[in-house]
C-alpha positions in Angstrom: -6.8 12.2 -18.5 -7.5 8.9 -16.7 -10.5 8.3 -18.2 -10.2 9.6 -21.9 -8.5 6.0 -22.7 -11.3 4.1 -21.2 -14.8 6.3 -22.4 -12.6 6.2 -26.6 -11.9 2.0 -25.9 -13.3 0.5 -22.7 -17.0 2.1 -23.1 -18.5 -1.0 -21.6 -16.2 -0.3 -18.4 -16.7 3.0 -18.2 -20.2 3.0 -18.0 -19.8 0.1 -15.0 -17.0 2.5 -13.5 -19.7 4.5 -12.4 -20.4 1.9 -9.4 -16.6 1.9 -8.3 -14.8 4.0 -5.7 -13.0 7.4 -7.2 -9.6 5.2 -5.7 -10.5 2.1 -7.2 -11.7 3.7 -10.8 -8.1 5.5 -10.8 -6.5 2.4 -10.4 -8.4 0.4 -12.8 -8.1 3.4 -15.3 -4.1 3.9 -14.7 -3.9 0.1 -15.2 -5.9 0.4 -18.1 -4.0 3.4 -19.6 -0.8 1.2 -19.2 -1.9 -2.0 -21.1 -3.5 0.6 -23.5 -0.6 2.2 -25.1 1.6 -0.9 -25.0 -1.3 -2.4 -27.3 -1.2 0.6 -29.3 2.3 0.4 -29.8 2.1 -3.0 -31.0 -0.8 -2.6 -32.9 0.1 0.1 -34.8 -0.7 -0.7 -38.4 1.2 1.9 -40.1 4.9 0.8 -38.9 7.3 -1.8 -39.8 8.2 -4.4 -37.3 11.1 -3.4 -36.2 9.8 0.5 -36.0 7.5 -1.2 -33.4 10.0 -3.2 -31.3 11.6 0.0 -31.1 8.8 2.1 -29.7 8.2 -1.0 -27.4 11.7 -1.2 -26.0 12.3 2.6 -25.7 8.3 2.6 -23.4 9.8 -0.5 -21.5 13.4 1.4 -20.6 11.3 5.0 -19.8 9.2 2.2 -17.4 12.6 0.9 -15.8 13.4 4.4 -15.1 10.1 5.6 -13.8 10.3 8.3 -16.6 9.1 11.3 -14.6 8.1 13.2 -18.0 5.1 10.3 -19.1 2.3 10.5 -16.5 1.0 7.1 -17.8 4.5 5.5 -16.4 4.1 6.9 -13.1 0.1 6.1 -12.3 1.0 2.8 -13.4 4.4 3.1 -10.7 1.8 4.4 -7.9 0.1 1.3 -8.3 2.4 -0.9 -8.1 3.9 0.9 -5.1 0.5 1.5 -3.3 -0.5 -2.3 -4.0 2.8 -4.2 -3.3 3.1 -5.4 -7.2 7.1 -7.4 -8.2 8.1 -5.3 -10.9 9.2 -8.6 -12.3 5.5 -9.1 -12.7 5.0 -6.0 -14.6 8.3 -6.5 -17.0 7.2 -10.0 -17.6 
């Protein structure tokens, strides 16, 4: 899963991920996951404006909560745990 995002949008990275550590590619590609679908959830051409403030406020509260059901909320959580990150930083 944590490089399907990256080999459909980041090809460029993905090729140079090649030359990173297995640790340091799962970071980059959790982090990139996470900035991914908050993209896609503003970017989503088909729906209204409101429709997308919706999807973007209920992916910000399941964040708050560390949603345990959306793997994409908790590998971007393990980084921010393993690397010290403010939360404020994140939700900003």
């Amino acid at each position: 899963m944590k490089s399907n995002l990256l080999k459909k949008h980041a090809k460029s990275f993905y090729w140079a991920s090649f030359f990173l550590s297995n640790d340091t590619f799962n970071k980059c590609s959790s982090l990139y996951n996470f900035c991914r679908t908050l993209d896609d959830i503003v970017d989503d051409d088909d729906k209204k404006l409101e429709v997308k403030k919706k999807n973007f406020y209920k992916f910000k509260k399941k964040f708050e909560n560390n949603d345990p059901d959306n793997q994409i909320i908790n590998d971007m959580w393990s980084i921010i745990n393993s690397e010290n990150i403010s939360k404020k930083i994140v939700i900003d």
